[in-house]
N, C-alpha and C positions, 0 to 999 in steps of 0.2 A: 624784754629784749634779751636773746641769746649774746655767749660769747663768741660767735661761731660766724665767719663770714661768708659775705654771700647772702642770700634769700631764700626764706623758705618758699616751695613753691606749694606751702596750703594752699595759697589762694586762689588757686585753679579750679577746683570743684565749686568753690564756693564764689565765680565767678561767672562758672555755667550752669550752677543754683540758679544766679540770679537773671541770668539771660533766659532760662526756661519760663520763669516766672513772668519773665518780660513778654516772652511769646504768650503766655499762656493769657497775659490781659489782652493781648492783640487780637487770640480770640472772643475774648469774652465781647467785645463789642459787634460782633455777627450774633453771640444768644443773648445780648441785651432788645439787639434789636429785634428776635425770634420774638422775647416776652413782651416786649412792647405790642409790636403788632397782634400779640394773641388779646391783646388787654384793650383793645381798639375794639373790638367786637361789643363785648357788655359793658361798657361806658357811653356813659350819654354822649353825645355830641359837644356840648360842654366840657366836658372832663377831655374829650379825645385834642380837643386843639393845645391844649394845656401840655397833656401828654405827648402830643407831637413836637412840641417846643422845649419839652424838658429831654426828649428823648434825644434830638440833635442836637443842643446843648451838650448833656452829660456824654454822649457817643464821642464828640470830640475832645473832651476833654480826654477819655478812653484809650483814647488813639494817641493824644499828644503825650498821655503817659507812658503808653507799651513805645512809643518810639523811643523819648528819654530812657526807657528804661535797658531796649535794646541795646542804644548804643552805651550809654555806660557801662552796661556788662560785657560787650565787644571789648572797648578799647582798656577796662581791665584785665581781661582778659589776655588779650594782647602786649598788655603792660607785663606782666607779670611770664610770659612765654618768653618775652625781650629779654629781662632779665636773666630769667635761667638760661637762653642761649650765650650769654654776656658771662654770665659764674662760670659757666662749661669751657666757653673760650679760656678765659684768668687762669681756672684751672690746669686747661691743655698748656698754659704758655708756663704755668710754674712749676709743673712737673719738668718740662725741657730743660726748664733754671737749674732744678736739682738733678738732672742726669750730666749737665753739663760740667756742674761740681762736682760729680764722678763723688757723692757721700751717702753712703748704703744707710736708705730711709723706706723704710716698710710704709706701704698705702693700703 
C-alpha cells in the first residue's frame, strides 16, 4: 500500500483483461458445441446420447460462467472508473482550498 492518496487506477486494464476473457468463454460455448456436433458423426449411437447430455450439461455451465464472469469485470470495472472520477473531483475541490489561501504551492 502507497502513501499516496486516492486510487491507483491500475485496475482498469486488468479489469477489461478480465472482461475480455469473460467474452471470450462466452464464445467458446458456440465452438464447444461446433466439436461436439462434429464428434456425433463417428461415435456409436451409444456414446452420441451420452455426449449429448454431457454437451448440455457442460455448455451451460459455460454460459453461467462467461456471464459471472462478464458481470464481475463490468462492475469492477465500473468500480474503479467511480473512483478515479471521485479522486478528480477531491482533487478539483482542493486545489480551490489552496487558491483560496492565496499560498504559492507548485502542482
Amino acid at each position: 500500500m502507497s502513501d499516496e492518496a486516492g486510487v491507483s487506477v491500475d485496475a482498469l486494464p486488468q479489469a477489461e483483461a478480465a472482461e475480455l476473457l469473460a467474452e471470450t468463454m462466452a464464445l467458446l460455448g458456440g465452438r464447444f458445441e461446433t466439436i461436439l456436433e462434429s464428434l456425433h458423426g463417428p461415435v456409436s449411437s451409444y456414446v452420441a446420447s451420452g455426449l449429448s447430455t454431457y454437451g448440455d450439461n457442460t455448455l451451460e455451465d459455460i454460459q453461467a460462467t462467461a456471464r459471472s464472469g462478464i458481470a464481475l469485470a463490468q462492475n469492477v470495472q465500473g468500480s474503479v472508473l467511480e473512483i478515479a472520477a471521485t479522486d478528480s473531483e477531491n482533487a478539483d475541490e482542493f486545489r480551490e482550498g489552496l487558491e483560496e489561501l492565496d499560498i504559492p504551492i507548485n502542482f
